[in-house]
DOPA-454072 format. One record per atom (N, C-alpha, C): residue in one letter; x, y, z. Coordinates in steps of 0.2 Angstrom, whole numbers, plus 5000, padded with zeros to 4 digits. Layout:
BEGIN
aXYZ...
***
This chain:
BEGIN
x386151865565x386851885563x387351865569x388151855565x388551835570x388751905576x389051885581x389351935585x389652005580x389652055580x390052095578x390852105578x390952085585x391552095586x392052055584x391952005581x392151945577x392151955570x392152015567x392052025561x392552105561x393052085554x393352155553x393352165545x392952185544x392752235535x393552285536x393952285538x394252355535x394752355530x394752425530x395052465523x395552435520x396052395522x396752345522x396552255520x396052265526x396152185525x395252175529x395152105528x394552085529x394652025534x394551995541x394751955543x393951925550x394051875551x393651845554x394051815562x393751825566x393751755571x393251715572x393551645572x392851595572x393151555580x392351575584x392651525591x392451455591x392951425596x392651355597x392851305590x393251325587x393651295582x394051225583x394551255592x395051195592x394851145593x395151085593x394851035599x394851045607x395151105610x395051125616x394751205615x394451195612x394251265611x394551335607x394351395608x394951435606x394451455599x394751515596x394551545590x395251535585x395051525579x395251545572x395351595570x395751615567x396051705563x395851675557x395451695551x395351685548x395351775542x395951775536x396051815534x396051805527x395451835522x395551835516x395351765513x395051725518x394851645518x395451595519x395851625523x396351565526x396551585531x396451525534x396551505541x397251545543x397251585547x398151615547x398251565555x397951605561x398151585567x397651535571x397651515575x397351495581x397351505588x397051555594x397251535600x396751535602x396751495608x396651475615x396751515622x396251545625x396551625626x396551595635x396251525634x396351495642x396851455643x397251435637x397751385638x398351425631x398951445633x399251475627x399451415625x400051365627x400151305626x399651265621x399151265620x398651235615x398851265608x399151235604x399451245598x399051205595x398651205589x398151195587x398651185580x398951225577x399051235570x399651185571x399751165563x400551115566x401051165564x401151225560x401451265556x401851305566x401351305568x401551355575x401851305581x401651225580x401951175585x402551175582x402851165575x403451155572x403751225575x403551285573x403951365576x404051345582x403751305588x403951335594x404551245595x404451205592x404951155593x405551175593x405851235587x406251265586x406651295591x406151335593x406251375600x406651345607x406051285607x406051245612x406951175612x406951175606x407451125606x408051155605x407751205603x408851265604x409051295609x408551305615x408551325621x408151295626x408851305632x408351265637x407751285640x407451235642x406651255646x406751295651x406351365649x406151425653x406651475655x407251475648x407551535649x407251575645x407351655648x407051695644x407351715638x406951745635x407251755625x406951835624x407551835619x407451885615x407051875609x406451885607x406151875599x406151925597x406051935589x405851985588x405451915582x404751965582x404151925576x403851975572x404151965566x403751995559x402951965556x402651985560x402051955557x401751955564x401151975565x400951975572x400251905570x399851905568x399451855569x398851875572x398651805577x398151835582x398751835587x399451815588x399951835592x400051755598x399951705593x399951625596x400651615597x401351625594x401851605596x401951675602x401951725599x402151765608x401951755614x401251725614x400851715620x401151645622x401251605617x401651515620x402351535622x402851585618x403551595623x403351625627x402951695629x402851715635x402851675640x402251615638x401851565644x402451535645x402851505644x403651435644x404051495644x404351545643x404751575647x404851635651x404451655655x404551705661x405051745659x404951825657x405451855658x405651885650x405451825646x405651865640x405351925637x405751935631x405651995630x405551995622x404952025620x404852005611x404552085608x404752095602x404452125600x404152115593x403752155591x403152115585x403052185579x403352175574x403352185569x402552175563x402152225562x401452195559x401252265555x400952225548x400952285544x400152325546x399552295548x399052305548x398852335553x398852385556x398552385564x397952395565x397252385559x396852365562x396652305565x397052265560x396952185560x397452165568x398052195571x398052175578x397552225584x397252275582x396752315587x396452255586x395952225580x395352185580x395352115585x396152095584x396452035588x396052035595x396752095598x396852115605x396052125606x395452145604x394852185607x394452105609x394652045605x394351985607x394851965611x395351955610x395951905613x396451955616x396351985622x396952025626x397451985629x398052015629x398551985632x398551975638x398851925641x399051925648x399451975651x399551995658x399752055658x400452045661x400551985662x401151975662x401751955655x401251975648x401851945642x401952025640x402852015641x403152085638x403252105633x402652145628x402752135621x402752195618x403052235613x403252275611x402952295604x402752325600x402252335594x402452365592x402652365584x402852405580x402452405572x402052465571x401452445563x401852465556x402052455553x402552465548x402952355543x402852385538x403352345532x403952315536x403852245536x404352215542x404852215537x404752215530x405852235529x405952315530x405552365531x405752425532x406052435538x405652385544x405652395551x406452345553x406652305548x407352275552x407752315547x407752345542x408052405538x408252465544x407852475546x407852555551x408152535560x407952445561x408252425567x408952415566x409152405560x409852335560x410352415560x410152475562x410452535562x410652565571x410252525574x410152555580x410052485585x410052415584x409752375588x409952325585x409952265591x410252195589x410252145595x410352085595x410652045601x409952005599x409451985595x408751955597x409151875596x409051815601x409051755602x408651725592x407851745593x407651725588x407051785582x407151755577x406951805572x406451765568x405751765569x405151745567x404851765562x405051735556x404451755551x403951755549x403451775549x402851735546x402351765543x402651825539x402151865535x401951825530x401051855529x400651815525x400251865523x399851865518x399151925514x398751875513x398151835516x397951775515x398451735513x398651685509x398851635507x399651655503x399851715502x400251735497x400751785503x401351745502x402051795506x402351845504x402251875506x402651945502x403551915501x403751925493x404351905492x404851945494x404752015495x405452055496x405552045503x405252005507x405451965515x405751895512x406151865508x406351805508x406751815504x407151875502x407851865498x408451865502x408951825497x409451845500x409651915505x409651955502x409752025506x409352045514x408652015512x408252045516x408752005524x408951935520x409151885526x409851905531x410151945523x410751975528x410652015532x409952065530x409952125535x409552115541x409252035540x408952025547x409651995551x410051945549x410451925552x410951965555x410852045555x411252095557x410852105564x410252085564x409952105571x410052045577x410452005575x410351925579x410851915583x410951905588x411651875593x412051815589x412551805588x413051765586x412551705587x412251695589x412051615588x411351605589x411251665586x410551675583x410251665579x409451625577x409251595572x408651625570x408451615563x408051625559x407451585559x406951585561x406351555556x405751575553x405651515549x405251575540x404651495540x403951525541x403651485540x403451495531x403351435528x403151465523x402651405519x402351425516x401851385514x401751345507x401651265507x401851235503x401451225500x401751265494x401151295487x401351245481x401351225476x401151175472x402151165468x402151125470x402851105466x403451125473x403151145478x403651155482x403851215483x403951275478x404351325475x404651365479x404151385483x404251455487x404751415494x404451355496x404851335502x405751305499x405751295493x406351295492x406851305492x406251365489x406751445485x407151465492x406651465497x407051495503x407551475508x407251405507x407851355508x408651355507x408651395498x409251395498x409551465498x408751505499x409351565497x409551575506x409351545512x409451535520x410151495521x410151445514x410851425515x411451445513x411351515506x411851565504x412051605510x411651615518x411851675522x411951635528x411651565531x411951535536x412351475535x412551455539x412851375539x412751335540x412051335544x411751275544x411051265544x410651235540x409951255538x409351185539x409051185541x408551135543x407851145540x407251095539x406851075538x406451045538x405751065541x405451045548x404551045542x404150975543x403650965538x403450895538x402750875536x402250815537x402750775530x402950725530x403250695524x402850695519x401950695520x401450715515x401650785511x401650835514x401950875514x402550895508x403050855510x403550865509x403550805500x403150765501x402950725496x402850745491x402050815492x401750855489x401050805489x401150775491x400450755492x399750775499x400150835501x399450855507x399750935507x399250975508x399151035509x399751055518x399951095519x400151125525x400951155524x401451145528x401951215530x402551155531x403051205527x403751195528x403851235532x404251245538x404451295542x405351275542x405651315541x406551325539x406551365546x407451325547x407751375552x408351385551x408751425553x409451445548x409851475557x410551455556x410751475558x411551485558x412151535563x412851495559x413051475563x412651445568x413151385574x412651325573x412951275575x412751215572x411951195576x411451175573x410751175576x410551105579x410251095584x410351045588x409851005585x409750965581x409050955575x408650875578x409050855581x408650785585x408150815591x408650865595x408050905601x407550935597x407650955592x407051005589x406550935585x406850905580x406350855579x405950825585x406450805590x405850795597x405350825598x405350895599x404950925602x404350945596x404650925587x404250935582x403750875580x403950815584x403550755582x403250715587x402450775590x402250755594x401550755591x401450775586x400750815583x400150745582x399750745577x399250695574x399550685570x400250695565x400550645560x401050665561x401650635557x402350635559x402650695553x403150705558x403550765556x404350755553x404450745547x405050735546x405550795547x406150795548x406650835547x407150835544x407250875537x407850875532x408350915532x408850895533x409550935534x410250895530x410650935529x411150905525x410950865519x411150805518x410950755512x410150765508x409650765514x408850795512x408850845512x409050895513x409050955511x409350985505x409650955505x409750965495x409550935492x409350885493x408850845489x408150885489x408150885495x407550935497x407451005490x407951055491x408151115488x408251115480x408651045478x408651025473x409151075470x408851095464x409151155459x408651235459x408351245465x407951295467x408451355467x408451395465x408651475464x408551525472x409251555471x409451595479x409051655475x408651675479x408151735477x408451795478x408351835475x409051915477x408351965476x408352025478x408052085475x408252095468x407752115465x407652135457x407752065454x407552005457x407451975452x406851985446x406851935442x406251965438x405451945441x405451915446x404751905449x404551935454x404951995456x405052025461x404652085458
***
């Protein structure tokens, strides 16, 4: 039998760690049989996944190297993007939004944090928790999406509405990012595409051309924001991976979006 402590049977959710995955090492989250995170508990920087090297491109290209940040992260993971901004910028400050708290206990008991990253835990429904913060809280630099149930996003985190009431917690030149995962026909990465376009001004789109082709498996990651995004730093720092990273904005981006529907609460698939 495998280790014990790398196995979580519980009441919520069912999730694995699998060590020795990376090509540097490091364990797999494995949830409901999909791969969610990757980390490397000796090197935070080893980004294994490309869905999590695109997320921090974003980070990296909108701000300079090693100021400290405000994040706030909906979706804790095994917590790979917080431990890489901790690691690159000293000082910041993040707080982590996650609906399972067995599933981050299980995390943390294999993978502790460094004791230098300052991170803040909140267990509750991330549209309830920017619902009950957008009342009493705000100023966060960036706003990380990445809620997932196995392989399926919960929709009431990508509607129009939900976007405005996160954009209520963000500093004037504050950005959004939503990974999402590109499911067959493109649908769901569209759909948010345009409904990110309805709330900001300027919206970008970061993905393997295969990808975006529809011929290979993997992550559109969108970043929204209403000051102008600096998309050539960010594709820099997004096109360093094993295959190339296209980036669609303006003219591909509605090509991109096409005639995809701005998703609102109560629609009928809701």
């Amino acid at each position: 039998m495998g280790d014990p402590r790398l196995e979580l049977d519980g009441e919520q959710v069912s999730a694995r760690l699998l060590p020795e995955r990376g090509t540097h090492g490091g364990y797999s989250l494995v949830i409901e049989g999909t791969t969610q995170s990757h980390v490397n508990p000796l090197d935070p920087l080893d980004l294994q996944l490309e869905y999590t090297r695109l997320i921090a491109s974003v980070v990296d290209g909108c701000r300079d190297a090693g100021v400290p940040l405000r994040v706030l992260h909906l979706g804790a993971g095994a917590l790979t993007v917080p431990r890489y901004v901790a690691a690159t910028r000293a000082g910041s400050v993040q707080h982590v939004v996650e609906l399972h708290r067995e599933l981050l206990d299980f995390v943390l008991e294999v993978l502790p944090l460094d004791d230098d990253v300052e991170l803040t835990v909140e267990f509750d429904d991330g549209r309830v928790a920017v619902q009950r913060a957008a009342r009493t809280h705000g100023g966060y630099d960036l706003a990380i999406v990445d809620v997932f149930s196995g392989s399926i996003s919960p929709r009431h985190m990508s509607t129009l509405e939900f976007f405005d009431e996160l954009r209520m917690l963000l500093a004037p030149d504050g950005i959004i990012v939503v990974n999402t995962l590109a499911t067959a026909g493109l649908g769901m990465s569209r759909e948010v595409a345009a409904t990110l376009g309805s709330v900001d001004a300027d919206v970008l789109a970061l993905a393997s051309p295969a990808v975006v082709a529809g011929n290979s498996l993997g992550n559109v990651v969108l970043a929204a924001s209403a000051e102008p995004l600096p998309g050539e730093a960010i594709l820099r720092h997004a096109d360093t991976g094993p295959r190339p990273i296209e980036l669609l904005r303006d003219e591909s981006l509605e090509a991109f979006v096409a005639d995809a529907p701005v998703r609102r609460d109560g629609d009928p698939l809701d």
